[in-house]
C-alpha positions, 0 to 999 in steps of 0.5 A, spaced: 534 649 848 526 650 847 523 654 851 517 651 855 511 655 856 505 654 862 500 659 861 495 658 867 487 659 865 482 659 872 477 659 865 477 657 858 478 665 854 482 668 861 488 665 857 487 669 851 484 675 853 491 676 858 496 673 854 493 671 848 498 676 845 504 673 848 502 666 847 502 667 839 509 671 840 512 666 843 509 660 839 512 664 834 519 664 837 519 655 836 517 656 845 513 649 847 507 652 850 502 649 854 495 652 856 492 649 863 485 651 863 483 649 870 475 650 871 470 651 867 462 652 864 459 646 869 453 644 873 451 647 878 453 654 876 451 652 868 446 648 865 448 640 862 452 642 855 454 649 856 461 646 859 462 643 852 460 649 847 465 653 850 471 647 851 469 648 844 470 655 843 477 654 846 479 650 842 477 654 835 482 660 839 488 655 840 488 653 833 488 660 831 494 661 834 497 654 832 497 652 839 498 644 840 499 643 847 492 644 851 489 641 857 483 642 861 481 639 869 474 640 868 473 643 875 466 646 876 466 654 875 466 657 883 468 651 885 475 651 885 475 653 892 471 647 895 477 643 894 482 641 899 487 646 898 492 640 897 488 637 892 488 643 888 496 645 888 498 637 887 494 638 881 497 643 878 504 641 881 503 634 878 502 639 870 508 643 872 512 637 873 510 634 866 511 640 863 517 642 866 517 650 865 522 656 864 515 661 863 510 660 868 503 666 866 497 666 871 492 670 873 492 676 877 488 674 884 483 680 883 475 681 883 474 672 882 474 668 887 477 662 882 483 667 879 486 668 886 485 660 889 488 659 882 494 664 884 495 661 890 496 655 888 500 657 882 505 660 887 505 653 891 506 649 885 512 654 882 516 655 889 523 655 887 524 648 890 525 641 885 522 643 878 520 650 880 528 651 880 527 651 872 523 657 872 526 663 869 520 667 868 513 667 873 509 672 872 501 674 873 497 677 866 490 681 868 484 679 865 479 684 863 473 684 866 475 682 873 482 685 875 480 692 874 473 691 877 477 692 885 477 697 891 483 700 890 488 700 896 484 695 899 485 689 895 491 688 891 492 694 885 494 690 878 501 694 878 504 692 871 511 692 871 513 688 864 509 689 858 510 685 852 510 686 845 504 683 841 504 689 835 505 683 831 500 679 834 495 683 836 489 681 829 491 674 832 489 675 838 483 679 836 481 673 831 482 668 837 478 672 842 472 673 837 472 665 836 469 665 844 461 666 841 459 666 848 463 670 852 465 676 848 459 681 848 458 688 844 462 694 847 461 697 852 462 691 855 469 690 858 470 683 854 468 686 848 473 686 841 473 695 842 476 695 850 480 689 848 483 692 843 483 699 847 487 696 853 492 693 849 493 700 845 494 703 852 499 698 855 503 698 848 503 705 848 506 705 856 512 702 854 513 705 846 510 700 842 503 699 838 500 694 842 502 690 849 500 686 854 502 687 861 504 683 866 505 683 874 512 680 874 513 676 880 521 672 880 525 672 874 532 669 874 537 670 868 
């Protein structure tokens, strides 16, 4: 049987810098995986334009990684919590349903307020109920930039416990972040090609291999 893949993006780049890795790793391994980009670049936040430069940004990385399976919901950045609650979950309840996943990868709910109504929703939808009995693993990646910029022991430390292997993806990774024009800046910058690469070597070494991305395991059955 394939395995089916969901990975959770609140913003077009979200799901290569914390799981660009494991998304070629498991593209590579024949899984069917699917990128749910919900929000992105729009008015009012944005300027009219921005949204589709950086749509298509995003797919210039999934085609870096081979990735066929995409879609995106098109909801204003910041914006995300003005829906009713509801709306939101039954939306991506709605994309569970279709995709039907064994792995579900979402965001960690850090610094972004869009990071954590998506996580919240994400847990909604995934519940252990209906099509959600199918999830085998349920996971939230960390994203640079936004999961480390937190009060520690006030809100929610990002604790890693299942890194995954990427040593063989890591340049893919790489190429496709660099595809993101808009979003990738010069180091010092935490969403630069040097820090990324930095954080992949620390998390890789942590469990012994190259270079790895980490994840905050949340249910998993075998």
């Amino acid at each position: 049987m394939i395995k089916r893949v969901l990975v959770v993006a609140p913003h077009p780049d979200d799901e290569t810098l914390g799981a660009g890795g494991t998304i070629a790793k498991f593209i590579s391994l024949g899984y069917h995986v699917e990128v749910l980009t919900v929000s992105g670049h729009l008015p009012p936040l944005y300027a009219e334009g921005v949204y589709e430069k950086v749509e298509a940004h995003a797919r210039k990385a999934f085609a870096v990684f081979g990735l066929k399976h995409f879609r995106f919901m098109k909801i204003p950045a910041t914006m995300i919590g003005d829906l009713p609650v509801h709306a939101l979950n039954g939306k991506i309840l709605s994309v569970m349903r279709e995709v039907k996943p064994h792995i579900v990868l979402t965001c960690y709910p850090d610094r972004h307020v869009d990071h954590r109504v998506i996580f919240e929703s994400v847990m909604v939808a995934a519940r252990p109920i209906g099509i959600g009995r199918d999830i085998e693993i349920l996971a939230a990646y960390e994203t640079l930039s936004e999961t480390h910029w937190n009060a520690a022991h006030i809100e929610p430390n990002f604790v890693p416990n299942w890194v995954v292997d990427i040593s063989d993806f890591m340049e893919q990774k790489l190429r496709a972040l660099a595809m993101y024009e808009t979003e990738i800046h010069p180091f010092p910058s935490p969403r630069s090609i040097e820090a990324i690469e930095a954080l992949a070597k620390f998390r890789g070494t942590q469990s012994g291999f190259a270079f790895g991305e980490a994840f905050h395991l949340i249910r998993m059955k075998s």
